[in-house]
KEDRENLUM-588844 format. One record per atom (N, C-alpha, C, CB): residue number from 0; residue in one letter; atom name; x, y, z. Coordinates in pm, whole numbers, padded with zeros to 5 digits. Glycine has a CB too. Layout:
+-----+---------+-------+--------+--------+--------+
| num | residuo | atomo |     xx |     yy |     zz |
+-----+---------+-------+--------+--------+--------+
| NUM |       a |    CA |      X |      Y |      Z |
...
+-----+---------+-------+--------+--------+--------+
This chain:
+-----+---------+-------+--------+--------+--------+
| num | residuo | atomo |     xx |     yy |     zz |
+-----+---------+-------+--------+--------+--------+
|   0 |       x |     N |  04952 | -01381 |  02341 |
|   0 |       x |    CA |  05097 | -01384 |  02346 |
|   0 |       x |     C |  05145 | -01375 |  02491 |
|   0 |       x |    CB |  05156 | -01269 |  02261 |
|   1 |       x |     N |  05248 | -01482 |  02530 |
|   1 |       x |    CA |  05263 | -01481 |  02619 |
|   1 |       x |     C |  05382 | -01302 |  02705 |
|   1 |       x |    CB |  05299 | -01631 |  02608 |
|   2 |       x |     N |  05313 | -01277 |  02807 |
|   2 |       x |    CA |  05405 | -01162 |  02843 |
|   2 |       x |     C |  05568 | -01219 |  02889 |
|   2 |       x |    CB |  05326 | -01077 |  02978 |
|   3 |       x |     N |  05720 | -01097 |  02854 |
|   3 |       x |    CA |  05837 | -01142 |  02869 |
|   3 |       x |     C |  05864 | -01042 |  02918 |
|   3 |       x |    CB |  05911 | -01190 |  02776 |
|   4 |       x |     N |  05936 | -01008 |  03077 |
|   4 |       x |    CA |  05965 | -00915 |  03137 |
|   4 |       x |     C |  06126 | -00962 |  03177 |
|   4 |       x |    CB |  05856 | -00885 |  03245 |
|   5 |       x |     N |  06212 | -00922 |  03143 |
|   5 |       x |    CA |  06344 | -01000 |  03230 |
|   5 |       x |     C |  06408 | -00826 |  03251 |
|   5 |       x |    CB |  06482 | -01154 |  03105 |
|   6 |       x |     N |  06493 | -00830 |  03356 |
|   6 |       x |    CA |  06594 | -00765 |  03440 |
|   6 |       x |     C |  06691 | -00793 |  03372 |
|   6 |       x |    CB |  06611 | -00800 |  03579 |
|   7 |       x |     N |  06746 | -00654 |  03401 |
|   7 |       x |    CA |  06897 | -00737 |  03304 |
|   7 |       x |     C |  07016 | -00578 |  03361 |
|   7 |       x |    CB |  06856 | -00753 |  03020 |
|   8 |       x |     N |  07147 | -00683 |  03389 |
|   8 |       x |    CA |  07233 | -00549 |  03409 |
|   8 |       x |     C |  07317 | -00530 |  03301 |
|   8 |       x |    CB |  07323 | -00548 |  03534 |
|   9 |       x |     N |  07444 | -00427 |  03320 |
|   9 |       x |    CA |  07467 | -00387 |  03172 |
|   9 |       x |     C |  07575 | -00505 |  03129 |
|   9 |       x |    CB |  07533 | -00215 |  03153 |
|  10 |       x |     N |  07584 | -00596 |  03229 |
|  10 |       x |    CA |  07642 | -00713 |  03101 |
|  10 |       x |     C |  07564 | -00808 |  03022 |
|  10 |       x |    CB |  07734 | -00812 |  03155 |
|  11 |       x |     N |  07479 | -00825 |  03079 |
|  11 |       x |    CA |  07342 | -00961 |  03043 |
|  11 |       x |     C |  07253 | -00821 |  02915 |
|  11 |       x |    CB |  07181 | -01029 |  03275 |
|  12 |       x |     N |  07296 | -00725 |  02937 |
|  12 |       x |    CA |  07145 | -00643 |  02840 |
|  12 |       x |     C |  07147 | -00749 |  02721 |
|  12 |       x |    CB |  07176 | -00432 |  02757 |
|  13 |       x |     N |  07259 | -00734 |  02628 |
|  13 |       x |    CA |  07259 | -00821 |  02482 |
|  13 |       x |     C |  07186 | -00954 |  02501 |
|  13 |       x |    CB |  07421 | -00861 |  02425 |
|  14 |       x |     N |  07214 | -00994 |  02620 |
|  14 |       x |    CA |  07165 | -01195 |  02656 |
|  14 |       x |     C |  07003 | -01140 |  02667 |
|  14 |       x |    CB |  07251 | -01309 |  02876 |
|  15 |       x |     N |  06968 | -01076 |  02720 |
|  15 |       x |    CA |  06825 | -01034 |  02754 |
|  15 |       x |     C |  06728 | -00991 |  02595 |
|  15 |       x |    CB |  06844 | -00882 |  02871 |
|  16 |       x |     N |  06838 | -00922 |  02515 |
|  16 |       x |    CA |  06765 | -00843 |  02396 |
|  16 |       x |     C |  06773 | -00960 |  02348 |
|  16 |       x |    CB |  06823 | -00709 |  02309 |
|  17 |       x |     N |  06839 | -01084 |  02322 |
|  17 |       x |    CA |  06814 | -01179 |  02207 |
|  17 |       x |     C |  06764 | -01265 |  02270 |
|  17 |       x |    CB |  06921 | -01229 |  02122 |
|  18 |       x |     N |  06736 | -01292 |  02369 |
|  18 |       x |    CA |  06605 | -01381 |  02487 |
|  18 |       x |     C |  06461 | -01368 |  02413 |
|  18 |       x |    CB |  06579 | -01281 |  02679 |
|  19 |       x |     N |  06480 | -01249 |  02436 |
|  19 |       x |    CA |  06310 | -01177 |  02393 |
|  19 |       x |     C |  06300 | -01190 |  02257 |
|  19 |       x |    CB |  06279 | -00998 |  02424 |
|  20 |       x |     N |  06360 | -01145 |  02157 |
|  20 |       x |    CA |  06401 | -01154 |  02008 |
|  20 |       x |     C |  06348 | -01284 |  02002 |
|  20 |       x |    CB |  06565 | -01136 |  01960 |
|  21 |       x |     N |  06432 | -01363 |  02026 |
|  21 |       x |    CA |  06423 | -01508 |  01974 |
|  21 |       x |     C |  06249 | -01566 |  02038 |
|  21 |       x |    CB |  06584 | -01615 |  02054 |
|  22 |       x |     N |  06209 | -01561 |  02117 |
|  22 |       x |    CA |  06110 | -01592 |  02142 |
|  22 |       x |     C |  05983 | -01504 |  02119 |
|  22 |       x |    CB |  06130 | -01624 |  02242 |
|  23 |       x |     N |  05989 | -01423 |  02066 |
|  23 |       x |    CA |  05889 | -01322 |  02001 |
|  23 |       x |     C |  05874 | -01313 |  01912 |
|  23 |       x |    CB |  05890 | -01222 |  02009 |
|  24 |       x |     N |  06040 | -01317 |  01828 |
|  24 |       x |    CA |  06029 | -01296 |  01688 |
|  24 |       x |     C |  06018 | -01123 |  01620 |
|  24 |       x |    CB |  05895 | -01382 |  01656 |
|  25 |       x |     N |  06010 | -01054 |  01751 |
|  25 |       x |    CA |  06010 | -00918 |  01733 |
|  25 |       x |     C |  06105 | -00809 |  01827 |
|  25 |       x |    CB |  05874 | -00890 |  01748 |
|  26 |       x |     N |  06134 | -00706 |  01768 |
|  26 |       x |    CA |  06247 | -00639 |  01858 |
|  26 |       x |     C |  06166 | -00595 |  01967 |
|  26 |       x |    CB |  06336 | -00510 |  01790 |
|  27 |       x |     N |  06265 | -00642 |  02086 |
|  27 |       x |    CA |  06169 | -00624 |  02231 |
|  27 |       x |     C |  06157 | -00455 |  02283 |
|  27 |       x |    CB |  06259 | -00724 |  02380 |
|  28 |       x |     N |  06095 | -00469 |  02369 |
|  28 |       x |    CA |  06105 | -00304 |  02416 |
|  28 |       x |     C |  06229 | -00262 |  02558 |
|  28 |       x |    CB |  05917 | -00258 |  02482 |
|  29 |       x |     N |  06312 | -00206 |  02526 |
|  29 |       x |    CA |  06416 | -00202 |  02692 |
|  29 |       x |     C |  06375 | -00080 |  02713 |
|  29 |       x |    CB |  06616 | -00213 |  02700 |
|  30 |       x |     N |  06392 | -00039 |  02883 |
|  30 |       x |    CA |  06356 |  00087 |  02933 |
|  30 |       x |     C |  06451 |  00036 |  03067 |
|  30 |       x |    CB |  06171 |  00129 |  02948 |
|  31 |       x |     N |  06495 |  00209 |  03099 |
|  31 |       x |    CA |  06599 |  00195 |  03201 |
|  31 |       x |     C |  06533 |  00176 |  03306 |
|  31 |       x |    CB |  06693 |  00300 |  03219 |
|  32 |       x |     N |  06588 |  00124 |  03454 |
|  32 |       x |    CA |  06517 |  00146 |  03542 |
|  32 |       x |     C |  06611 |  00214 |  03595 |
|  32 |       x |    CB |  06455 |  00051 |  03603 |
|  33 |       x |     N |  06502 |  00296 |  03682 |
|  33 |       x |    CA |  06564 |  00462 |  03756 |
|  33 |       x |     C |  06639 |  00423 |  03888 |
|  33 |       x |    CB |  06414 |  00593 |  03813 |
|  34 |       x |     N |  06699 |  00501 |  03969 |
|  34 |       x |    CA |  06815 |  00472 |  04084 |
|  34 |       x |     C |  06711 |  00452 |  04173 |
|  34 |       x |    CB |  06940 |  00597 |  04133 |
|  35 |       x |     N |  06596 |  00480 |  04205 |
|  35 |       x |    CA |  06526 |  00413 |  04334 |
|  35 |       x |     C |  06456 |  00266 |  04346 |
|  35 |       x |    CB |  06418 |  00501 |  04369 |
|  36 |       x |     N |  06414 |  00253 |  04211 |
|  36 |       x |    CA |  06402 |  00124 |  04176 |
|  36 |       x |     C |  06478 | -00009 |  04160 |
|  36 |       x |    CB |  06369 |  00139 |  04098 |
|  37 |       x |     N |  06603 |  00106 |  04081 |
|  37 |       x |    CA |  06752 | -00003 |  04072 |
|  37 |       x |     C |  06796 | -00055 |  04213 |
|  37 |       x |    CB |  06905 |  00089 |  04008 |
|  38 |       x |     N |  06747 | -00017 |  04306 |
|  38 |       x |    CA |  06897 | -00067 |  04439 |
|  38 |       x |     C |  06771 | -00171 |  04466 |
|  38 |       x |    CB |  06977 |  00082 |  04629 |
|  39 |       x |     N |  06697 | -00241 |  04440 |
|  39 |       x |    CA |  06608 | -00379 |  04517 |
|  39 |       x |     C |  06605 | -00427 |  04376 |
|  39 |       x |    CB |  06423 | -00357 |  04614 |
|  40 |       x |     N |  06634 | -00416 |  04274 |
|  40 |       x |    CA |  06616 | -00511 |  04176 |
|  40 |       x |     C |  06708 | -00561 |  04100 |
|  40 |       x |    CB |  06542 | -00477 |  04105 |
|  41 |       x |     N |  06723 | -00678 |  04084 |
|  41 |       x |    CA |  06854 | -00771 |  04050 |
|  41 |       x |     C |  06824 | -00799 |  03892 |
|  41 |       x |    CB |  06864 | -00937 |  04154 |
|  42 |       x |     N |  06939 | -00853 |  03879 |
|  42 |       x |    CA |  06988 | -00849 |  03713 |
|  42 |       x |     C |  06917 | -00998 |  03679 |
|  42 |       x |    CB |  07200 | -00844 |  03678 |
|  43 |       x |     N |  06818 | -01104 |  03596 |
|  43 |       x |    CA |  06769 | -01224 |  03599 |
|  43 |       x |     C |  06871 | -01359 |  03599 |
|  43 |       x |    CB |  06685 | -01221 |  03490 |
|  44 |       x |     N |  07020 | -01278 |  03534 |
|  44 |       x |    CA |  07102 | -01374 |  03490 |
|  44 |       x |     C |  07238 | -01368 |  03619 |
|  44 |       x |    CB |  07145 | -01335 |  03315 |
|  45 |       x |     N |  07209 | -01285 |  03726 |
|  45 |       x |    CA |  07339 | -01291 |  03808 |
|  45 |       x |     C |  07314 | -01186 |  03908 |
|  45 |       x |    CB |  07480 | -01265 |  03721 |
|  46 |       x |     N |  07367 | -01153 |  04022 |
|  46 |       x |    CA |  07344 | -01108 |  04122 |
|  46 |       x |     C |  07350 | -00953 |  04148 |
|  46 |       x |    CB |  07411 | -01173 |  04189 |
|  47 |       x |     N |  07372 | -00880 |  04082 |
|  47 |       x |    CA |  07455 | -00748 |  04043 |
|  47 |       x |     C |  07286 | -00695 |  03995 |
|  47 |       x |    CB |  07618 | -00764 |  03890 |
|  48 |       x |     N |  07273 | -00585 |  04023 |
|  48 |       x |    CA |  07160 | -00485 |  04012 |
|  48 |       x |     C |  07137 | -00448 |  03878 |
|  48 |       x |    CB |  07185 | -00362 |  04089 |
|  49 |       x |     N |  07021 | -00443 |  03842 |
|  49 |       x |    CA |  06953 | -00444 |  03738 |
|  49 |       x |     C |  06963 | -00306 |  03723 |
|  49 |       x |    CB |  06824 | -00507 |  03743 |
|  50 |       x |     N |  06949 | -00268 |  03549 |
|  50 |       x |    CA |  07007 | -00160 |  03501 |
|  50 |       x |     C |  06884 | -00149 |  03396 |
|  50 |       x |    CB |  07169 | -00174 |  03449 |
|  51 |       x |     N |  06858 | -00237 |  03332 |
|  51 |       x |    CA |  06734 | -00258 |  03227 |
|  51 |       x |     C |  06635 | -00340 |  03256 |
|  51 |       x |    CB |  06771 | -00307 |  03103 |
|  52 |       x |     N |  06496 | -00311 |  03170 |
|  52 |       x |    CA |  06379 | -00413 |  03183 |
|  52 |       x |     C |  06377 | -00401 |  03046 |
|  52 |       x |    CB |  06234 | -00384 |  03274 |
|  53 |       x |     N |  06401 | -00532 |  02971 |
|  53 |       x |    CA |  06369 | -00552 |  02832 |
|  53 |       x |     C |  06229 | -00688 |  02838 |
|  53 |       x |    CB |  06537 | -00603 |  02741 |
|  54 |       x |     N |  06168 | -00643 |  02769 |
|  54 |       x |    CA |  05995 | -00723 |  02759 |
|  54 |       x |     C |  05984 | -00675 |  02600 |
|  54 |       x |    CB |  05825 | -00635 |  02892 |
|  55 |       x |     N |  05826 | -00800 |  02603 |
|  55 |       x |    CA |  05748 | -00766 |  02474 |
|  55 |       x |     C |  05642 | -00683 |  02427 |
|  55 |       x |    CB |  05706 | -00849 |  02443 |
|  56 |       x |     N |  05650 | -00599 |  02548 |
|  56 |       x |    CA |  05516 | -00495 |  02553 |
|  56 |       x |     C |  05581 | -00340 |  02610 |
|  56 |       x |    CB |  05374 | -00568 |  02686 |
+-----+---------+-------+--------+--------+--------+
């Protein structure tokens, strides 16, 4: 199975959870990312800092 890791901030989370959904076929896993991690990592769908990592593992 292929691995699905996407970034996602808190407007894209929903676009991200049914990304993974739909291509898995299974409810994905989200986990927050923490404030030292958050300030270098961007959201997959737009420029604004990433808040979640939703994947299939």
């Amino acid at each position: 199975m292929e691995k699905i890791r996407i970034n996602s901030c808190e407007t894209h989370i929903y676009r991200a959870l049914d990304e993974v959904t739909a291509k898995t076929e299974n409810f994905p896993d989200m986990e927050k990312i923490y404030t030292e991690e958050e300030l270098s990592t961007v959201c997959d769908y737009c420029a604004q800092a990433a808040i979640y990592v939703v994947s299939n593992t």
